[in-house]
PDB file with SEQRES, HELIX, SHEET and CRYST1 records, atoms N, CA, C and O in Angstrom:
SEQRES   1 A   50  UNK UNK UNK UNK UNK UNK UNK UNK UNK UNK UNK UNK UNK          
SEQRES   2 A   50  UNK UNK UNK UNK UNK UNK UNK UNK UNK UNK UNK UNK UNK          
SEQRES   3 A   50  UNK UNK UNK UNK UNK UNK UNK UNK UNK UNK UNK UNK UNK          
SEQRES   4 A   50  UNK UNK UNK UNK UNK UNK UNK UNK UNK UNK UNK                  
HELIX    1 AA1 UNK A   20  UNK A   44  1                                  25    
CRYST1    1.000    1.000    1.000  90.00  90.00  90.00 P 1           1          
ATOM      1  N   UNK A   1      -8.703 -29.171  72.567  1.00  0.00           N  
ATOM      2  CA  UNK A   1      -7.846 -30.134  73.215  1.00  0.00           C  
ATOM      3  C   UNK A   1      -6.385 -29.791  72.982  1.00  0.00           C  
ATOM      4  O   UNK A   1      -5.498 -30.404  72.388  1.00  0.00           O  
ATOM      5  N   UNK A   2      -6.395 -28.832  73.514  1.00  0.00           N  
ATOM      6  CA  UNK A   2      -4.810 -28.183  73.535  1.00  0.00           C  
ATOM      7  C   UNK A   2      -3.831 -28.694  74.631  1.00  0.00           C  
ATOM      8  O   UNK A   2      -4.064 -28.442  75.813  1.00  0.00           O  
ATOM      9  N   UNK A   3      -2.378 -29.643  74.131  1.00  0.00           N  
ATOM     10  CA  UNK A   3      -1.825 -29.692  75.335  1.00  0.00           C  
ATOM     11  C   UNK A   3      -1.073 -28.791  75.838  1.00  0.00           C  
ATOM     12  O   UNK A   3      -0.095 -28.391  75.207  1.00  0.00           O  
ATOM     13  N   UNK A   4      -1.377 -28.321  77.018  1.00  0.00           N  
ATOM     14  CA  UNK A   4      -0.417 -27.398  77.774  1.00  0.00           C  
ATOM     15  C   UNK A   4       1.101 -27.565  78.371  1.00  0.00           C  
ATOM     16  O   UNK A   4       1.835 -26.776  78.967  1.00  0.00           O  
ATOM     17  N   UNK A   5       1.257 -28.908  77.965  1.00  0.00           N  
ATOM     18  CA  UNK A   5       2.873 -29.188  78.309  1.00  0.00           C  
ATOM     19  C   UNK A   5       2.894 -29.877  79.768  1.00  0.00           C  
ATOM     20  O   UNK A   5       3.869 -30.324  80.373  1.00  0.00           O  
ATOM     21  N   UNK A   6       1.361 -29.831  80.214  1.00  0.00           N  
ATOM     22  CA  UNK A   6       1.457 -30.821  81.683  1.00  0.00           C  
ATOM     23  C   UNK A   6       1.254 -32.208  81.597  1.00  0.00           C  
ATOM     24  O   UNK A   6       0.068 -32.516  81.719  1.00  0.00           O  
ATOM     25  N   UNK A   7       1.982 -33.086  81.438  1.00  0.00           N  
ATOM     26  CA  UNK A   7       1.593 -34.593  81.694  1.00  0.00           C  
ATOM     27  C   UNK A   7       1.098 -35.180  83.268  1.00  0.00           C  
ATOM     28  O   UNK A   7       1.838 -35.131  84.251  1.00  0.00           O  
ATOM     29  N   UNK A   8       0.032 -35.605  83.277  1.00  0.00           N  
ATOM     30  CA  UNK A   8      -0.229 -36.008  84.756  1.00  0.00           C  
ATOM     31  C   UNK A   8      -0.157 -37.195  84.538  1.00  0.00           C  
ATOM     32  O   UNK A   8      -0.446 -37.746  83.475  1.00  0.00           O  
ATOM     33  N   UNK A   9       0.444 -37.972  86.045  1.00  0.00           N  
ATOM     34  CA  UNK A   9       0.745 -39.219  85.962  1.00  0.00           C  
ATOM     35  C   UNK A   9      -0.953 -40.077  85.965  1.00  0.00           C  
ATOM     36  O   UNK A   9      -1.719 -39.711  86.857  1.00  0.00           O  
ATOM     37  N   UNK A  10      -1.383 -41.011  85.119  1.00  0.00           N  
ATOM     38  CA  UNK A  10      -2.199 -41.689  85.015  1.00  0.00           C  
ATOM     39  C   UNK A  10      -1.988 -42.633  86.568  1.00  0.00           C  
ATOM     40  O   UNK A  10      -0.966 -43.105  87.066  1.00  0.00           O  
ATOM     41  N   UNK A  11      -3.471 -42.650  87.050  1.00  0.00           N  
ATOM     42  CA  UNK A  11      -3.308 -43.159  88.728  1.00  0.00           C  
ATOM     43  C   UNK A  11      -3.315 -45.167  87.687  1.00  0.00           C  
ATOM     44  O   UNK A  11      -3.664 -45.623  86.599  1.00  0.00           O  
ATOM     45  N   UNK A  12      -2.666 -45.669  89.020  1.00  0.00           N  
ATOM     46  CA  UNK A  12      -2.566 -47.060  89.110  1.00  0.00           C  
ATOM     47  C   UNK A  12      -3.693 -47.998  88.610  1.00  0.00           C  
ATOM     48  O   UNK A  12      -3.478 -48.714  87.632  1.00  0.00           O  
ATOM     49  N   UNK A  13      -4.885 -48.017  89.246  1.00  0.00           N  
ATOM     50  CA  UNK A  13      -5.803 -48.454  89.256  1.00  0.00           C  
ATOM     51  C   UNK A  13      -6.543 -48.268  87.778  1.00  0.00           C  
ATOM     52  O   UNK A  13      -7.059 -49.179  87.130  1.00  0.00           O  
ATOM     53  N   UNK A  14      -6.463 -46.755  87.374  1.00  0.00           N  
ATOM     54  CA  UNK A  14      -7.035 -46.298  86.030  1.00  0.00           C  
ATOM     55  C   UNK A  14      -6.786 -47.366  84.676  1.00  0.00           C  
ATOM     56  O   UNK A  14      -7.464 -47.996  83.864  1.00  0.00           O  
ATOM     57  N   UNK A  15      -4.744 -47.013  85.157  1.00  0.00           N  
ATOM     58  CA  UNK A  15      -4.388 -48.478  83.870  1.00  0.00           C  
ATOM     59  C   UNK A  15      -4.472 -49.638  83.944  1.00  0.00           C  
ATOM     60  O   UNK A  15      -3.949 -50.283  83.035  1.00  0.00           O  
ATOM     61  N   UNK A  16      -5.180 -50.389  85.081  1.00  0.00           N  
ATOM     62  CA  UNK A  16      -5.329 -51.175  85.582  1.00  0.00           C  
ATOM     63  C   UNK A  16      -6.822 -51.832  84.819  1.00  0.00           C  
ATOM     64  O   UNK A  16      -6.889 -52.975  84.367  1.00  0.00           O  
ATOM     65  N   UNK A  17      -7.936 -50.844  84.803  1.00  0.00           N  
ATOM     66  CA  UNK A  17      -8.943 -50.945  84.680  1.00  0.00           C  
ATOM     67  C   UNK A  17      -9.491 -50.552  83.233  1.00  0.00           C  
ATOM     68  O   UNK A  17     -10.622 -50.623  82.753  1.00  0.00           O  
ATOM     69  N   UNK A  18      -8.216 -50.090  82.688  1.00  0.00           N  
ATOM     70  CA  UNK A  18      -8.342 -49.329  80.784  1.00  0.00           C  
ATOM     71  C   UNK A  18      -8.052 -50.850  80.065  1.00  0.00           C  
ATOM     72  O   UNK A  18      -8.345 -51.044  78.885  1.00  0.00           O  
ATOM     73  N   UNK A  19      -7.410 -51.957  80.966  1.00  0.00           N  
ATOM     74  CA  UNK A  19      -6.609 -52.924  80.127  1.00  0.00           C  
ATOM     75  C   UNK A  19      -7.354 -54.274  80.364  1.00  0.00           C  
ATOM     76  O   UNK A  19      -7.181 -55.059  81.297  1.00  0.00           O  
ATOM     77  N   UNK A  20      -8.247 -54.378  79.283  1.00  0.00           N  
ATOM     78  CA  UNK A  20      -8.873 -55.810  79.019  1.00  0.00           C  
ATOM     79  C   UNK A  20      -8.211 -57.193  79.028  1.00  0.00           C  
ATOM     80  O   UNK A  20      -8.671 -58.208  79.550  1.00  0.00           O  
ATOM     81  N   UNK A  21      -6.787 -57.035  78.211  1.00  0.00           N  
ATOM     82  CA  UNK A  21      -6.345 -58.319  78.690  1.00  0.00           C  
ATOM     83  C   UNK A  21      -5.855 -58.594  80.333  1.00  0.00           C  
ATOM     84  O   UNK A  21      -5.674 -59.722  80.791  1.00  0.00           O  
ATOM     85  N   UNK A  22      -5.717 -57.569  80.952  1.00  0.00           N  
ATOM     86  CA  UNK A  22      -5.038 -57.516  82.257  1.00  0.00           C  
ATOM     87  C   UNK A  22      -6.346 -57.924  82.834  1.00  0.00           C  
ATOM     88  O   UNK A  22      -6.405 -59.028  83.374  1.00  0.00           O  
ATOM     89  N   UNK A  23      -7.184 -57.324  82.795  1.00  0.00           N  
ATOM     90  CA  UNK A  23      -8.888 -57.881  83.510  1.00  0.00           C  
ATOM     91  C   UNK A  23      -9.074 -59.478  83.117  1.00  0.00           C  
ATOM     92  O   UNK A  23      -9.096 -60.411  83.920  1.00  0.00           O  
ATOM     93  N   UNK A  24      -9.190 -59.549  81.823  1.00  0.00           N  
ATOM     94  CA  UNK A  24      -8.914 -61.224  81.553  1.00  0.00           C  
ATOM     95  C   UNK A  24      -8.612 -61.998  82.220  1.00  0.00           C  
ATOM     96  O   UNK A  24      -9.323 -62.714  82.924  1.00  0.00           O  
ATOM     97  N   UNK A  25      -6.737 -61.971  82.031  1.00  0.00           N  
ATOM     98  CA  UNK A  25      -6.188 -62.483  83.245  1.00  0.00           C  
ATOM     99  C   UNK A  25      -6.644 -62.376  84.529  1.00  0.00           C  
ATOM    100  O   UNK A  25      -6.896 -63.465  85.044  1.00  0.00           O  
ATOM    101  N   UNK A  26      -6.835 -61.390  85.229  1.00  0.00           N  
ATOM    102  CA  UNK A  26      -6.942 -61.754  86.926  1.00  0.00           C  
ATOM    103  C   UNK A  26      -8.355 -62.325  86.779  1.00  0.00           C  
ATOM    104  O   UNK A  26      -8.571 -63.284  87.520  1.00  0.00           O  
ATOM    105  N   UNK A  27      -9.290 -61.976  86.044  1.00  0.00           N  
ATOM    106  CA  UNK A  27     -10.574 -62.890  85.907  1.00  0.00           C  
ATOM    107  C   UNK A  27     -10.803 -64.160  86.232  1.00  0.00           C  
ATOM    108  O   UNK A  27     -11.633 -64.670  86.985  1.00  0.00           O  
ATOM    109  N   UNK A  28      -9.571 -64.807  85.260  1.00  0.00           N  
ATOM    110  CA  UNK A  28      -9.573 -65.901  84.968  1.00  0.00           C  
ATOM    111  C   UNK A  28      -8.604 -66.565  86.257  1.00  0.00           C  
ATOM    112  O   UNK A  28      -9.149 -67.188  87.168  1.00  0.00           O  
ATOM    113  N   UNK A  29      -7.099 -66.349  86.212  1.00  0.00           N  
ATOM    114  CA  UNK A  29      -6.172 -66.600  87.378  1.00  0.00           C  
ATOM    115  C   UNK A  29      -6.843 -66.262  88.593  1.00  0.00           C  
ATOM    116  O   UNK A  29      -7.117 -67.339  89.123  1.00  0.00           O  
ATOM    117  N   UNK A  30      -7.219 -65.391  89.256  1.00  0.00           N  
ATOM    118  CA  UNK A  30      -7.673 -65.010  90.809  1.00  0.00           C  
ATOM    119  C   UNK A  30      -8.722 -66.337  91.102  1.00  0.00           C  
ATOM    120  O   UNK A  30      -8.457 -67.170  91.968  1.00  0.00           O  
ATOM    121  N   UNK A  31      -9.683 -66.390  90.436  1.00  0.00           N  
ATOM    122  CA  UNK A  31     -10.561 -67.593  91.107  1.00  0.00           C  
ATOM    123  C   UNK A  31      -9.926 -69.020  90.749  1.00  0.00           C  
ATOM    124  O   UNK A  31     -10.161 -70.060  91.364  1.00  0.00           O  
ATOM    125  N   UNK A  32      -9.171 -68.897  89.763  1.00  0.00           N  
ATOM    126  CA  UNK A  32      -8.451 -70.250  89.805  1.00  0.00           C  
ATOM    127  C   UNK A  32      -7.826 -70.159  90.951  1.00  0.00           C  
ATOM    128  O   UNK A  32      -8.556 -70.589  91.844  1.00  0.00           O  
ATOM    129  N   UNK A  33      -6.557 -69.709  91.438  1.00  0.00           N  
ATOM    130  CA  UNK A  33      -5.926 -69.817  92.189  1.00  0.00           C  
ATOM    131  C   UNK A  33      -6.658 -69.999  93.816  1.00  0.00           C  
ATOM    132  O   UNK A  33      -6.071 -70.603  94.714  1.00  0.00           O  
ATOM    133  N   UNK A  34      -8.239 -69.265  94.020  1.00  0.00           N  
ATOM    134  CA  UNK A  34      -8.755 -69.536  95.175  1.00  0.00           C  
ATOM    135  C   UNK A  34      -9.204 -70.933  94.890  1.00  0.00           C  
ATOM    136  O   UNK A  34      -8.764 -71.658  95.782  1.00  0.00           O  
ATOM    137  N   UNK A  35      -9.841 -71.552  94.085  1.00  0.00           N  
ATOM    138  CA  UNK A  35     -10.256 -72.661  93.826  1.00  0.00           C  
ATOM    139  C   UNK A  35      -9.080 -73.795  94.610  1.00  0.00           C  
ATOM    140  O   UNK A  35      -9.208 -74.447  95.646  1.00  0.00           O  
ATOM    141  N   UNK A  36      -8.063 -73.716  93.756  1.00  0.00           N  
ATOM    142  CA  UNK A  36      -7.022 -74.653  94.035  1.00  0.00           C  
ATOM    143  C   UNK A  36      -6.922 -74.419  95.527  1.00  0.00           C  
ATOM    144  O   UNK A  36      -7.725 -74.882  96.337  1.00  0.00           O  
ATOM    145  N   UNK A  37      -6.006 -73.758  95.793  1.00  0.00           N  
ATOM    146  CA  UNK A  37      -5.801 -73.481  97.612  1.00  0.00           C  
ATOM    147  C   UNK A  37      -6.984 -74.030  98.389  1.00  0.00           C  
ATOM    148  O   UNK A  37      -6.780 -74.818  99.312  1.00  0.00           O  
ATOM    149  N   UNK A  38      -8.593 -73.533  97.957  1.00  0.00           N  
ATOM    150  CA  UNK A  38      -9.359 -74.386  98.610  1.00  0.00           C  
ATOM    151  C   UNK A  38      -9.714 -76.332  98.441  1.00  0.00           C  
ATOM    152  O   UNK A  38     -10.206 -77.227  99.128  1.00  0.00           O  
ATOM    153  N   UNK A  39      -9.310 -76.221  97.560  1.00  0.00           N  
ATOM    154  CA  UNK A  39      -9.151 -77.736  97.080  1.00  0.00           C  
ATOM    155  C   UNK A  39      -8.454 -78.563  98.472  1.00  0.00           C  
ATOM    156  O   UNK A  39      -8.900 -79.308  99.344  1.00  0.00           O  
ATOM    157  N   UNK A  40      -6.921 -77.894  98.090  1.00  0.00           N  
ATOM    158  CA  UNK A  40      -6.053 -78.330  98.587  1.00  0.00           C  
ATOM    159  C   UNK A  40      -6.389 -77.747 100.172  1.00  0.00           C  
ATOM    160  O   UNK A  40      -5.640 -78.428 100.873  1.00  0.00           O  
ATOM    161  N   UNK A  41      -6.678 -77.394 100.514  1.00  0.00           N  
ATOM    162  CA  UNK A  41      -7.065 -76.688 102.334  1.00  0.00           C  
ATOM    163  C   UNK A  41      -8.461 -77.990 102.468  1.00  0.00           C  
ATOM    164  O   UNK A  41      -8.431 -78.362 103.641  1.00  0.00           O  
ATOM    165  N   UNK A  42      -9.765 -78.866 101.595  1.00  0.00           N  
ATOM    166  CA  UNK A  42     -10.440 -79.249 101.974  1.00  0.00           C  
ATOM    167  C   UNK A  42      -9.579 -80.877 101.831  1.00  0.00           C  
ATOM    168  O   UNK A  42      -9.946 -81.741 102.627  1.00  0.00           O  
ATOM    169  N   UNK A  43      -8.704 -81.160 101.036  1.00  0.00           N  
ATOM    170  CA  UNK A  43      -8.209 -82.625 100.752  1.00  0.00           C  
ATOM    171  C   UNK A  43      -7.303 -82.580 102.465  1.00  0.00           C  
ATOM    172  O   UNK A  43      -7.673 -83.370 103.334  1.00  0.00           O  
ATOM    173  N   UNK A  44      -6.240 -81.665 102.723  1.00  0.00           N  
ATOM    174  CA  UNK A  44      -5.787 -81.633 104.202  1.00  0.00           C  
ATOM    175  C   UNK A  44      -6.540 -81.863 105.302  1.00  0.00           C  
ATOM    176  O   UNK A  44      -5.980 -82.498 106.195  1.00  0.00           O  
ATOM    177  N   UNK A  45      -7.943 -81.434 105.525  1.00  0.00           N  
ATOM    178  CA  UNK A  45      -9.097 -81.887 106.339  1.00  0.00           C  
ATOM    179  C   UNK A  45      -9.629 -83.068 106.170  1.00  0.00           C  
ATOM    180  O   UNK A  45     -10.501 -83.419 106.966  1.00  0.00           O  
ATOM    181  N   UNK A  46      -9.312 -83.761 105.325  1.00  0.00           N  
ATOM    182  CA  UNK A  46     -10.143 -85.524 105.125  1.00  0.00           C  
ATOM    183  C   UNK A  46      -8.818 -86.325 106.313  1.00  0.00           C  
ATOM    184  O   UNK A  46      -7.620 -86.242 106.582  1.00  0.00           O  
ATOM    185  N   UNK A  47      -9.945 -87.010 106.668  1.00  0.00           N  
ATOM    186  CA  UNK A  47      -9.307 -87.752 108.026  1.00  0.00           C  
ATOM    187  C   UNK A  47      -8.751 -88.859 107.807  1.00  0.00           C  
ATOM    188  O   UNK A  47      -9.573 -89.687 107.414  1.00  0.00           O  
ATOM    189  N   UNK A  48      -7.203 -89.446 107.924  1.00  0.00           N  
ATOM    190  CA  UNK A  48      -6.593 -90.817 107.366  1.00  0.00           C  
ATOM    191  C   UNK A  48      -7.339 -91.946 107.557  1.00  0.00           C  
ATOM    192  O   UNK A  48      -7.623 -91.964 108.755  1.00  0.00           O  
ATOM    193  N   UNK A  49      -7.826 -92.936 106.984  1.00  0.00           N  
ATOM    194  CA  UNK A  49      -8.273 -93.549 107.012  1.00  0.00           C  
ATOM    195  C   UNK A  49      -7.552 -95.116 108.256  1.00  0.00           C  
ATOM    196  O   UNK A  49      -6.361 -95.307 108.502  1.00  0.00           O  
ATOM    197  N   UNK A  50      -8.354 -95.684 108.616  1.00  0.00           N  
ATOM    198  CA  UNK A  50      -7.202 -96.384 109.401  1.00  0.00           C  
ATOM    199  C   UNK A  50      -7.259 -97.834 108.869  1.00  0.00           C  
ATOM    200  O   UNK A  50      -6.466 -98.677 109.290  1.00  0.00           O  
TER     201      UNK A  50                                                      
END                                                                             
């Protein structure tokens, strides 16, 4: 494991997918955030009452 003096840029996705707390988070935030929006998109569809 000799370095040859080339650094290659690590792709996006790679450090994306090396980082547990970062997975955590969107784990946790991404379906929250669809949750809510759908919440709020099914409470806008209830019909005023008269």
């Amino acid at each position: 494991m000799s370095d040859t003096g080339t650094s290659e840029k690590i792709p996006f996705m790679q450090r994306v997918l090396d980082n547990p707390f970062l997975l955590l988070f969107l784990g946790v935030t991404v379906p929250a955030t669809l949750y809510l929006v759908w919440g709020l998109v099914e409470l806008t569809q209830i019909p005023v009452a008269e």
